[in-house]
C-alpha positions, 0 to 999 in steps of 0.5 A: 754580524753573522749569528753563529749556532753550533749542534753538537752530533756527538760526544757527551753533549750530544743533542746540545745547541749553543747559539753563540754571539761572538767574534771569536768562538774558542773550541777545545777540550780546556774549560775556558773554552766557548765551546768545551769537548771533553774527549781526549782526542780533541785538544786544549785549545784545538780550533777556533772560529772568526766571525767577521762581518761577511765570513766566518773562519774556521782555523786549526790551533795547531791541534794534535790530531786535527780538524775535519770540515765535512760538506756533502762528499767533501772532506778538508783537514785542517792541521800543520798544512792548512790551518784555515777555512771559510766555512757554509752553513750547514757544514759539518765539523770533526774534531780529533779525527775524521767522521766517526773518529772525531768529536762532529758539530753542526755549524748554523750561519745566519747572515747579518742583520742591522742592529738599529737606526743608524741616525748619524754617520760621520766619515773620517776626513769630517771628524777632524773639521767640526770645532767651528760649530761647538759653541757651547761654552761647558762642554768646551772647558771639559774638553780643553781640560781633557786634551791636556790630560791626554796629552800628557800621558805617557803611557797608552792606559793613562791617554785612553782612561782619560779619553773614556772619562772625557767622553763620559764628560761631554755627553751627559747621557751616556753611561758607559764608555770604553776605548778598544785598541788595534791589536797590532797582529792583526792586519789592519785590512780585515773588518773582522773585530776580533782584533779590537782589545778593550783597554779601558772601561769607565761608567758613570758613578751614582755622583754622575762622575766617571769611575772604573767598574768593578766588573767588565761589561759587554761591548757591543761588537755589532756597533763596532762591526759597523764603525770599521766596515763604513769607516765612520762614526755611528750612532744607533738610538732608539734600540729596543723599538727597532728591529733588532738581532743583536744579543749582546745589545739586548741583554745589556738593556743598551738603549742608544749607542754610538762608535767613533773612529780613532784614527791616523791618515787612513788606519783605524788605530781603535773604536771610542764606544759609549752607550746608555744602558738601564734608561731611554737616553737617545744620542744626537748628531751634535754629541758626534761633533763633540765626540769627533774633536775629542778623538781627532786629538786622542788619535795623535796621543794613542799612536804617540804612546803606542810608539812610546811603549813599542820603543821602551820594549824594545830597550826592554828585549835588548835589555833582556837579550844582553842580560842572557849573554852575560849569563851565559858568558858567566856560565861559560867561562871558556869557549866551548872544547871537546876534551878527549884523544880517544878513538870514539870522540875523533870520530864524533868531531868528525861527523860534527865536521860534515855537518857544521854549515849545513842547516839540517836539524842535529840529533845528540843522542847520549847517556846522562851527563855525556856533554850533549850541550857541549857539543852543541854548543861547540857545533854551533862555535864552529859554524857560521852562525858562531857571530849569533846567539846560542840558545839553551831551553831545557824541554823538561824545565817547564810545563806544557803552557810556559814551554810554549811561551819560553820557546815561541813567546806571547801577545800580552793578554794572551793568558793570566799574567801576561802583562807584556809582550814577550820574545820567544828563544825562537826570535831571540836566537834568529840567525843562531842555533837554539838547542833543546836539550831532553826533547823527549820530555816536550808535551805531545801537542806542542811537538806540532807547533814546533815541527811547524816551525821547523819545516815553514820557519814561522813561530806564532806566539800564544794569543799571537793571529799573525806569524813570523819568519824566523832563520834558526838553526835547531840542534836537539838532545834526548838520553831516551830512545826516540825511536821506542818513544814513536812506537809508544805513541808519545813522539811525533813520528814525523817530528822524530824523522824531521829532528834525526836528519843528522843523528849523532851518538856521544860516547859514555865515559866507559867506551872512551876511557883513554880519555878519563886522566885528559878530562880529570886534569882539565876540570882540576886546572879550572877548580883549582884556579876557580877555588884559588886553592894550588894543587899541584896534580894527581898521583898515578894511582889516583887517575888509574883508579879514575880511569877504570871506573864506569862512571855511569853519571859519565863526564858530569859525575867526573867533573863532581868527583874533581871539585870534590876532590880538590876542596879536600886536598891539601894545597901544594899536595898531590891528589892521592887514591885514599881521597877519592871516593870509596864507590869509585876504589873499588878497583883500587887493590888492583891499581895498587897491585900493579904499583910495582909496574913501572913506566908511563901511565898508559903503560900502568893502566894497561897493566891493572887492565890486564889483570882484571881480564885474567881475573874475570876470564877465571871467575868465568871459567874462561867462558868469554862471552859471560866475561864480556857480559860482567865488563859491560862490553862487547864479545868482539870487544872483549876479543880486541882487548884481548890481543891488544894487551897480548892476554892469551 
């Protein structure tokens, strides 16, 4: 293994040196991490380094304000680009900005030393073919007992505990154990043992009976190294007496150590490990024989209860992605419809029109409760994608770390309480749309993952070395200007202009007002039916007084005011003024100043508008440009309203 030691140039552990004995050194500004820089440039979790047997890597997790490697005049960055580096030693490394700007650290690479007498090594296609030679009769029966209790495990933890208490069982001398799987993002092609997961432990109890500890203990990750380099079991004995360079090994008093291969064909699935710790106690090339039969058959149990698990989470997804669409069926009893005959929202159809088959990113811009979610949803039923999911995330729902795991999902062990694999919304609306409502409120630095997985289609779930492509058309929704938001720093200038390819604005309620009666009937048709309560409509003074309201909560706070309205009418009865709520009467003496008027609805509204312009126009003094102020509407508006109601 290659010994890795870190100077820190500057920042408040300027001056420090870390030797480090790792396969993988996490960097950032988060207490968890291996090497924590507290400057508010450097990320949470901004870098990390691999160490393998013959390189070491750095790579960019994504970081807000990226990773520098200095080497002579060179300068490389590291970021939404290129996110890995095989480092040298002696390079230099800049986190959170260039030079001067970021936090700077000094790599030390030492090359790889053996870590002992390696007494036995027993290529794989030997493992399988050695029972013929094991004849002693005790070490037999707790070997057949503990084959019939790996194979009879359904579950990868029960199989790989009992193969860690079998090996426990059959060399006496050992006192510790442990059985590390293949984390399956990790392609089997790399040497590099960070992608080995620990997934039992087992020591030897003051009875000598094998027991779980109470604390993790350390691997020796130099052994494991070896067993996947050379393909073979390995045993290293002896160790304090050789020349070693090990710390793990060292600090752990390990005096004999041996690494067996779990395997099927030619793919390492994991590592057997035992050792003796505390006491001189050297293995022997027969407790490799014994050791080779017993993995021989675990090898067939893991990969079995491996394919097993795989097959119950898969059932598990479709599980969860049928329980999604029967909710969301629930929460949508009809088929998504844009309401309205108003010049304002023909023109929105319009431009949903151009770009419904396209697979440019939409941004809906709009007021609270405009219906931005509708419309995404109806771009997406109109497209051909309609036959896939849609998808819904409310940005402001979750914190930073959960929205992360919501939108792109997690490796199990990724993060406390990740007990499981989770599918991200990205996987599960492959080939649909996913909307993210209030993009504005997303966290600074997971705006790059996504502006990642908007411009590559690939998604890394969190804990996650490997991506994955992913066909998913986003639509986005903000009631912030994202554009004020930029400028302020708190959005990604590059991830606005990526998202904002095909802007489009909902109305207010305000500026489509013709639209008010069609709405109000629509939600009474539902509630009505919803409450099972007959209501048999409105009565014109009633959707006047609706219709001139400014409805600063737009369609959402309309759609309340109906509910509420048809709980408390009487059935049978028409919906009259006096039930809606006082706030919104307060244009009411109008309305009913205009009751005398007789004629079609808009004919009646066209009246009570009339009449409040003539009314502001003489608070005003008939200044119109104020007047136009108090009505919340243009000087030109105010002009087109002027000559369409033939006010003078």
């Amino acid at each position: 293994m290659a010994n890795i030691g870190l100077e820190l140039l500057s920042g408040a552990g300027s001056g420090r040196v870390l030797e480090l004995d790792a396969d993988v050194i996490s960097i950032g500004r988060s207490p968890t991490s291996d090497v924590v820089l507290p400057e508010a440039h450097v990320s949470a979790q901004h870098a990390r380094l691999l160490v393998g047997s013959a390189e070491v890597v750095l790579e960019d997790l994504d970081s807000a304000n990226g990773t520098w490697v200095l080497r002579g005049e060179a300068r490389v960055r590291l970021g939404a680009g290129a996110t890995r580096l095989i480092l040298a030693d002696a390079d230099e490394l800049s986190f959170g900005g260039e030079a001067e700007l970021g936090t700077r650290v000094r790599v030390r690479i030492e090359p790889d030393r053996e870590t002992g007498q390696v007494l036995a090594l027993r290529p794989l296609d030997e493992l399988a073919a050695r029972a013929e030679t094991l004849d002693e009769a005790p070490r037999l029966r707790a070997l057949l007992a503990a084959l019939a209790r790996i194979g009879s495990a359904d579950e990868v933890d029960g199989a790989v505990g009992a193969v860690a208490e079998a090996a426990l069982v059959l060399v006496p001398r050992a006192t510790h154990a442990c059985v590390l799987l293949r984390d399956d993002s990790v392609p089997a092609s790399e040497t590099v043992t960070h992608g080995l997961v620990p997934y039992a432990r087992r020591v030897r109890d003051a009875q000598g009976a094998p027991s779980t500890p109470a604390q993790p203990f350390v691997i020796p990750r130099s052994l494991l190294r070896k067993v996947l380099r050379e393909r073979a079991a390995v045993v290293i004995a002896d160790a304090p007496n050789e020349a070693m360079s090990s710390e793990s090994l060292l600090g752990a008093s390990i005096y004999s150590a041996m690494g067996i291969p779990l395997w099927k064909g030619n793919e390492v699935l994991g590592v057997l490990q035992i050792d003796s710790r505390g006491a001189p106690a050297m293995f022997g090339s027969a407790d490799v024989d014994w050791l080779g039969v017993l993995a021989a058959n675990a090898s067939l149990a893991v990969a079995h209860t491996r394919l097993i698990a795989k097959l119950s989470a898969s059932q598990q997804d479709l599980k969860k992605e049928n329980t999604f669409l029967r909710k969301r069926d629930r929460a949508r009893p009809f088929a998504p419809e844009i309401i309205g005959e108003s010049r304002a929202i023909k023109e929105l159809s319009r431009q949903l029109d151009k770009v419904v088959d396209t697979r440019v990113s939409v941004l809906i811009q709009g007021e609270t409760g405009t219906g931005k979610e509708l419309i995404a949803s109806a771009l997406h039923s109109r497209s051909k994608r309609k036959d896939k999911l849609f998808v819904a995330q409310n940005c402001a729902a979750f914190p930073e770390n959960l929205l992360e795991s919501e939108l792109f999902g997690h490796r199990r062990g990724a993060f406390t309480g990740a007990t499981e694999e989770k599918k991200g919304l990205f996987e599960i609306a492959d080939g649909g749309t996913l909307f993210l409502d209030e993009i504005g409120e997303m966290p600074r630095e997971l705006q790059a993952k996504l502006l990642r997985a908007l411009q590559e289609g690939e998604i890394r779930p969190v804990g996650g070395t490997t991506t994955r492509q992913v066909d998913v058309r986003i639509v986005a929704a903000t009631n912030r200007d994202l554009e004020l938001e930029v400028q302020a720093g708190r959005f990604r200038e590059d991830l606005y202009y990526r998202l904002s390819t095909f802007p489009v604005r909902v109305p207010p309620l305000r500026e489509r007002r013709d639209d008010v009666p069609l709405l109000a009937q629509h939600f009474l048709q539902r509630y009505t039916r919803e409450f099972g309560k007959p209501v048999s409509g409105f009565s014109s003074e009633a959707l006047s007084v609706l219709a001139l309201h400014d409805w600063p909560g737009n369609v959402r706070e309309l759609e309340n005011e109906v509910q509420r309205l048809v709980i408390q009418a009487d059935p049978g009865e028409p919906i009259g003024a006096a039930l809606v709520s006082p706030r919104i009467r307060q244009v009411e003496g109008l309305v009913l100043g205009s009751a005398q008027a007789k004629g079609t609805l808009r004919e009646m509204v066209d009246q009570v508008e009339r009449q409040i312009l003539i009314e502001t126009l003489r608070e005003h003094g008939n200044n119109k440009t104020a007047t136009a102020k108090t009505l919340g509407i243009t000087r030109e508006g105010l002009h087109k309203k002027l000559k369409q109601l033939g006010v003078g």
